[in-house]
C-alpha positions in Angstrom: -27.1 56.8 6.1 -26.6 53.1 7.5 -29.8 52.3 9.6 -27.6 49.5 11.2 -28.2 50.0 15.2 -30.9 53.0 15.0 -34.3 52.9 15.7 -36.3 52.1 12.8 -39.8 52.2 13.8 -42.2 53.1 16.7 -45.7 51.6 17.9 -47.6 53.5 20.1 -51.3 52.2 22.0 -54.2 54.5 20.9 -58.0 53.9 21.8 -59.3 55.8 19.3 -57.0 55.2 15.9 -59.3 58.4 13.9 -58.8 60.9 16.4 -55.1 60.4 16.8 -54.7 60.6 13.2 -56.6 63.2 13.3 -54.5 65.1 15.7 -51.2 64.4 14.7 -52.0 65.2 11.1 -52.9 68.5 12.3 -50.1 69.4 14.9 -47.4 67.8 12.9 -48.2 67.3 9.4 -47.9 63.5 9.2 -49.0 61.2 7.1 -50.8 58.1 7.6 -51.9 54.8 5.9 -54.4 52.6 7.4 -53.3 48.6 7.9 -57.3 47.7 8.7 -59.0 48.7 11.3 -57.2 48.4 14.5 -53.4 49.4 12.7 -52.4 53.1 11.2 -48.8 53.8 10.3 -47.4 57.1 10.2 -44.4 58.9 8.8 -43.1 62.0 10.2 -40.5 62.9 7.0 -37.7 60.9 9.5 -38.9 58.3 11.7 -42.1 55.6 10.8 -44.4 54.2 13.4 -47.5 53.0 14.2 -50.7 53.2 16.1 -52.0 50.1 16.7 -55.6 49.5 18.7 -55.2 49.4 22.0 -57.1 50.7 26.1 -53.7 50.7 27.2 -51.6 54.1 27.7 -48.0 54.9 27.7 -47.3 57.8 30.4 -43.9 58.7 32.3 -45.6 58.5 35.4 -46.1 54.3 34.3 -42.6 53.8 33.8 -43.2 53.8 29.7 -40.9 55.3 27.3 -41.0 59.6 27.1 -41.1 60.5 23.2 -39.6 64.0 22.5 -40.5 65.9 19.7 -38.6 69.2 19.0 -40.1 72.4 17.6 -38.5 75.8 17.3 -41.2 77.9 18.6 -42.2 76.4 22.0 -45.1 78.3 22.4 -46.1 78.0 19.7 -46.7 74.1 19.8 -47.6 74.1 23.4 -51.1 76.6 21.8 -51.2 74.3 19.0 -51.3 71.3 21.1 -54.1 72.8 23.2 -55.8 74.0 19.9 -56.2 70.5 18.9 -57.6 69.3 22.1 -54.2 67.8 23.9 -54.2 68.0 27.3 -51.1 69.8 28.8 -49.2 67.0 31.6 -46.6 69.5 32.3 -46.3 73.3 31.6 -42.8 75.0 29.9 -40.1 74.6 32.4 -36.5 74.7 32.3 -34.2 71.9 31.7 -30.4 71.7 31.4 -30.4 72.3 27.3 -33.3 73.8 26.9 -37.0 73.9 27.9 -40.1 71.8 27.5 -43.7 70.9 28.3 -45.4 67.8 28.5 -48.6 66.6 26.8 -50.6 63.6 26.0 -52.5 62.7 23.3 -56.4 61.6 22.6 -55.6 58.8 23.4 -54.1 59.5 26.9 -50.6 58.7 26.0 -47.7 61.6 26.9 -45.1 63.2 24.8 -43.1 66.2 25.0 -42.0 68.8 23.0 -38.7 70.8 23.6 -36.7 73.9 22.3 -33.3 75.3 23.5 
């Protein structure tokens, strides 16, 4: 696949680099590799990133960027991501598509996860 004009990579803010390896390893199976201590990159099996060191937050409600992740089971990651200690923004609602719920991270920062 040509990578010309996709997105390659993704850094996200995190004030507390352990924890959100910590969750993300455990709600998504990621893998991480630490760049010292304020940088962590992760690989989801399709996209790369990073966390990098930061008091800052991205939410929907600042303008930032939403990042959507996609999960068969719906309910079953919105229970997962509660498990783990995210905080639900939004609960399941409907959406042309599909349906969804928001939630942010330790760090503060919000995703959301969606299924048809």
């Amino acid at each position: 696949m040509d990578a010309t004009n996709k997105i390659d990579y993704i850094e996200i803010p995190a004030r507390n680099l352990a924890a959100t390896k910590r969750f993300f390893g455990d709600l998504f199976g990621w893998s991480f590799e630490d760049y010292g201590e304020d940088y962590v990159s992760f690989d989801d099996g399709r996209l790369s990133g990073g966390f990098y060191t930061s008091d800052n937050i991205s939410t929907v409600e600042t303008g930032s960027i939403l990042i959507v992740f996609y999960h068969r089971d719906l309910q079953k990651a919105f229970d997962r991501v509660e498990e783990l200690g995210g905080e639900i923004e939004r609960e399941i609602f409907s959406f042309p598509g599909g349906r969804r719920f928001h939630f942010s991270d330790p760090s503060g920062n919000e995703y959301a996860v969606w299924s048809e």
